[in-house]
mmCIF file of the C-alpha atoms, coordinates in Angstrom:
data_MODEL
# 
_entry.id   MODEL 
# 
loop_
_atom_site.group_PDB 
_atom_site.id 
_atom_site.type_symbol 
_atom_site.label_atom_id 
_atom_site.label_alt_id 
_atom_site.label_comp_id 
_atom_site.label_asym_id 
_atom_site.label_entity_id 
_atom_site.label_seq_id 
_atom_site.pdbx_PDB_ins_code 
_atom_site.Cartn_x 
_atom_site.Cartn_y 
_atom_site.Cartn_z 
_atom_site.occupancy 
_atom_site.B_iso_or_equiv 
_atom_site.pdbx_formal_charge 
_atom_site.auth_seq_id 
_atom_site.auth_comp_id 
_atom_site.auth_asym_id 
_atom_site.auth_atom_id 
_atom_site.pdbx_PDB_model_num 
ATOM 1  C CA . UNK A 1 1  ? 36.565 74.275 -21.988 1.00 0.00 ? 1  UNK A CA 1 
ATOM 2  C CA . UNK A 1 2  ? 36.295 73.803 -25.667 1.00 0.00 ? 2  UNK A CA 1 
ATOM 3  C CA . UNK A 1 3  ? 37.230 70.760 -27.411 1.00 0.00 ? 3  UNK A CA 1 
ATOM 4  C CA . UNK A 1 4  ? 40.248 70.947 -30.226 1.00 0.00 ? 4  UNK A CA 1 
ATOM 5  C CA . UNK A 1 5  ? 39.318 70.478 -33.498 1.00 0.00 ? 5  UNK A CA 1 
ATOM 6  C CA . UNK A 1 6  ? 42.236 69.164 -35.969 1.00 0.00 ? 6  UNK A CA 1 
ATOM 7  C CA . UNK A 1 7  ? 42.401 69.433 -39.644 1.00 0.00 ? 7  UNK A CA 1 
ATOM 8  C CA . UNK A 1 8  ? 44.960 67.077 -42.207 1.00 0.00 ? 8  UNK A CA 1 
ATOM 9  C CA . UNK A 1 9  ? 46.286 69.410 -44.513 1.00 0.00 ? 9  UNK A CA 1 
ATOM 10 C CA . UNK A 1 10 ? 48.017 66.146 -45.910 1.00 0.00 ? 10 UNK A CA 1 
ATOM 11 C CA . UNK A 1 11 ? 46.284 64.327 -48.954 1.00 0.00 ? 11 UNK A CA 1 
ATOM 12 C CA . UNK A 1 12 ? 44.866 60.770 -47.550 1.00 0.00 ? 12 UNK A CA 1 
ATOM 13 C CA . UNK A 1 13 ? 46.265 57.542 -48.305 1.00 0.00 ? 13 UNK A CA 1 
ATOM 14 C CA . UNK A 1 14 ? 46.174 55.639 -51.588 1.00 0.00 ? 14 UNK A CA 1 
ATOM 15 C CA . UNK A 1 15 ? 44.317 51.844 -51.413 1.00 0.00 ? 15 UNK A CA 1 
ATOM 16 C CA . UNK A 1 16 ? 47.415 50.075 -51.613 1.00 0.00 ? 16 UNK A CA 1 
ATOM 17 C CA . UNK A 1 17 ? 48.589 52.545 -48.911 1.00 0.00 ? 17 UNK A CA 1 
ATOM 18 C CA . UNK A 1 18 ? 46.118 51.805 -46.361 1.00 0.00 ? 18 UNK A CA 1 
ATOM 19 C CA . UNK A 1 19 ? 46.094 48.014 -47.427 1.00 0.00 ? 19 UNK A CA 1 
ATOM 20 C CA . UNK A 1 20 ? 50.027 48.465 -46.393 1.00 0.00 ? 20 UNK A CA 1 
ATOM 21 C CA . UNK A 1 21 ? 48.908 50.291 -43.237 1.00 0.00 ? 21 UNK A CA 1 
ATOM 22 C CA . UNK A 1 22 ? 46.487 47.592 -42.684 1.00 0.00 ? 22 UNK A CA 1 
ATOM 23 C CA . UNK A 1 23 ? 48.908 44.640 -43.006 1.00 0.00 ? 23 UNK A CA 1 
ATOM 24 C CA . UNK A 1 24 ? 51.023 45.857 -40.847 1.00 0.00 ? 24 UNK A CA 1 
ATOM 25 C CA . UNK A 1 25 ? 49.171 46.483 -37.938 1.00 0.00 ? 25 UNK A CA 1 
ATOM 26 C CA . UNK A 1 26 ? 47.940 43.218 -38.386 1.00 0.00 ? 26 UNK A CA 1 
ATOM 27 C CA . UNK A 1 27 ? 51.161 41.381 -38.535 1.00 0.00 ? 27 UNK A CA 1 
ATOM 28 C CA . UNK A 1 28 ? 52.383 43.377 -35.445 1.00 0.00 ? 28 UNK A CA 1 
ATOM 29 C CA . UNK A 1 29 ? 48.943 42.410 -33.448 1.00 0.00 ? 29 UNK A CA 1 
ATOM 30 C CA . UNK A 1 30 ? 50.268 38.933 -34.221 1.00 0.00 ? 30 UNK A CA 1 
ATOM 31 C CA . UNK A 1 31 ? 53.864 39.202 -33.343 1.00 0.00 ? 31 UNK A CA 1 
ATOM 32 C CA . UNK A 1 32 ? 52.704 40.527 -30.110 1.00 0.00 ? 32 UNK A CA 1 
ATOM 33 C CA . UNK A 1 33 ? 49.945 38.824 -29.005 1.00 0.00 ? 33 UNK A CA 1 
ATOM 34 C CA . UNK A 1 34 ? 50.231 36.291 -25.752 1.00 0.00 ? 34 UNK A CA 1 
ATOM 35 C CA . UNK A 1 35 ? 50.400 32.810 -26.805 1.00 0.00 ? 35 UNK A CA 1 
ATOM 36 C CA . UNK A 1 36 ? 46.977 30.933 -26.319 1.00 0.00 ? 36 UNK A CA 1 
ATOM 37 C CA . UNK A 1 37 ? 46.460 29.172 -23.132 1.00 0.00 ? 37 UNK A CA 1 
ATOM 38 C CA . UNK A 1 38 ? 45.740 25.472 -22.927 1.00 0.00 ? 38 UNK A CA 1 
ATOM 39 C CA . UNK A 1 39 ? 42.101 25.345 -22.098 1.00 0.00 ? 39 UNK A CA 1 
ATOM 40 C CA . UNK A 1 40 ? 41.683 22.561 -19.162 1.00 0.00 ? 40 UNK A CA 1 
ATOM 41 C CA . UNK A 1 41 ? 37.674 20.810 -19.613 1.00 0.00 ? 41 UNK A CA 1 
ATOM 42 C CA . UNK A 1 42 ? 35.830 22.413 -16.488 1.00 0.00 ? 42 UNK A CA 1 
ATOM 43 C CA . UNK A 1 43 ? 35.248 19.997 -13.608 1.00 0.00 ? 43 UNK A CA 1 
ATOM 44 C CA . UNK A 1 44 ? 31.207 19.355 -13.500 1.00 0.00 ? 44 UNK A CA 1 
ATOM 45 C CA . UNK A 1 45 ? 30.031 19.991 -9.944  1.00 0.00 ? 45 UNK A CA 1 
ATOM 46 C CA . UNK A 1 46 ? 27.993 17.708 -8.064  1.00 0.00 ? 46 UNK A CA 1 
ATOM 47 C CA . UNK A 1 47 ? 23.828 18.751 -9.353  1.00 0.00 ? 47 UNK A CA 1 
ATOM 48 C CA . UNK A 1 48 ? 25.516 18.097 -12.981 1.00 0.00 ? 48 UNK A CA 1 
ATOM 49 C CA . UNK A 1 49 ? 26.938 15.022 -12.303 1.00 0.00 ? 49 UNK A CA 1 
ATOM 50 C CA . UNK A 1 50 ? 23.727 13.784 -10.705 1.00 0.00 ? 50 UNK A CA 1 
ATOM 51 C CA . UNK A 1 51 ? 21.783 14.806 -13.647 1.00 0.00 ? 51 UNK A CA 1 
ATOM 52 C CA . UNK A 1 52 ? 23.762 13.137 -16.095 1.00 0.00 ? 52 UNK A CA 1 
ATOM 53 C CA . UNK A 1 53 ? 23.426 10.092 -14.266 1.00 0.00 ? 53 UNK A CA 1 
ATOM 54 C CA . UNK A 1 54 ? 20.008 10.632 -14.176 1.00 0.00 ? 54 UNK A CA 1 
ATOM 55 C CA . UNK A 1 55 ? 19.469 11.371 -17.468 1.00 0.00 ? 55 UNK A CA 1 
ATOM 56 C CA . UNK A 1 56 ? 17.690 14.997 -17.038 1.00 0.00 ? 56 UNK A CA 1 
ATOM 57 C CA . UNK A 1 57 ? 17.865 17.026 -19.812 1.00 0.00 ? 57 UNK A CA 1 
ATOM 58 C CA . UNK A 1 58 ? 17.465 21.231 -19.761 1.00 0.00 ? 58 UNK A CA 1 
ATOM 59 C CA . UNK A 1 59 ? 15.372 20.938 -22.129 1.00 0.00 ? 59 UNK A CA 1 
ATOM 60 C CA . UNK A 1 60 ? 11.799 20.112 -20.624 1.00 0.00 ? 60 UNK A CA 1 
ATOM 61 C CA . UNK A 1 61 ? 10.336 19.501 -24.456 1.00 0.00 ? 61 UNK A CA 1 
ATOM 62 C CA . UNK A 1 62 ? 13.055 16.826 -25.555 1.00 0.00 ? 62 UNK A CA 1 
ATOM 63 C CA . UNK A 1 63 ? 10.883 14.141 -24.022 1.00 0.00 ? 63 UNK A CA 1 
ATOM 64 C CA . UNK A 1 64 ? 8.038  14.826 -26.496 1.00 0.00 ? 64 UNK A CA 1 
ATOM 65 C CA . UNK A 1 65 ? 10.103 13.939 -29.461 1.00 0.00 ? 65 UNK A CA 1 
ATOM 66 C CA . UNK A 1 66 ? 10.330 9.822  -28.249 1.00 0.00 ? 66 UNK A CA 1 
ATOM 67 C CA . UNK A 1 67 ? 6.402  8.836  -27.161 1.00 0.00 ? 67 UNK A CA 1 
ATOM 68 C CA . UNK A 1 68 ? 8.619  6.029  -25.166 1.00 0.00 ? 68 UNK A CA 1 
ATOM 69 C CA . UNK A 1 69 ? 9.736  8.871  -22.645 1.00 0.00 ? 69 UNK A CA 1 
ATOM 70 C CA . UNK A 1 70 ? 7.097  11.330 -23.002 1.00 0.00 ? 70 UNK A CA 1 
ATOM 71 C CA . UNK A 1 71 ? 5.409  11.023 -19.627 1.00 0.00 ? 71 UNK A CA 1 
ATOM 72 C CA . UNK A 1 72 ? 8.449  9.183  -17.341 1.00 0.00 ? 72 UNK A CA 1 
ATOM 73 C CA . UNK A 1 73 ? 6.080  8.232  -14.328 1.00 0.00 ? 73 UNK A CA 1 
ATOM 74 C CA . UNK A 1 74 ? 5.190  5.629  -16.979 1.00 0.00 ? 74 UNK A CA 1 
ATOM 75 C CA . UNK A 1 75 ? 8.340  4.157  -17.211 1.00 0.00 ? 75 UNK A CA 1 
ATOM 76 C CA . UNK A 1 76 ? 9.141  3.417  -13.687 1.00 0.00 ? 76 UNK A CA 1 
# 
């Protein structure tokens, strides 16, 4: 089976026709659109909560940045 090919005969659209064109698919996108949801703050689970009490950081450099904390069997 052979795929259709179309041709406009019809001249193409001005600037300040397509700007029009534009605009108002953009101002129906908006009249449309769902109304945002309230986002509620995600409830850390238990291994997050223990690390921020803790004080464990992803990042397994950060300590190198404070000589203080860079080797923590030091500090205990």
């Amino acid at each position: 089976m052979r795929a259709r090919s179309f041709v406009s005969s019809a001249p193409s659209a001005t600037p300040e026709e397509a700007a029009a064109i534009v605009a108002a698919i953009e101002r129906f996108m908006r009249a449309t659109a769902p109304p945002p949801q309230q986002r509620t703050p995600a409830q850390p689970d238990g291994w997050h909560l223990a690390a921020l009490r803790e004080g464990v950081s992803r990042d397994p450099w950060a300590a190198l940045d404070d000589p203080a904390l860079a080797d923590p069997w030091i500090n205990t």
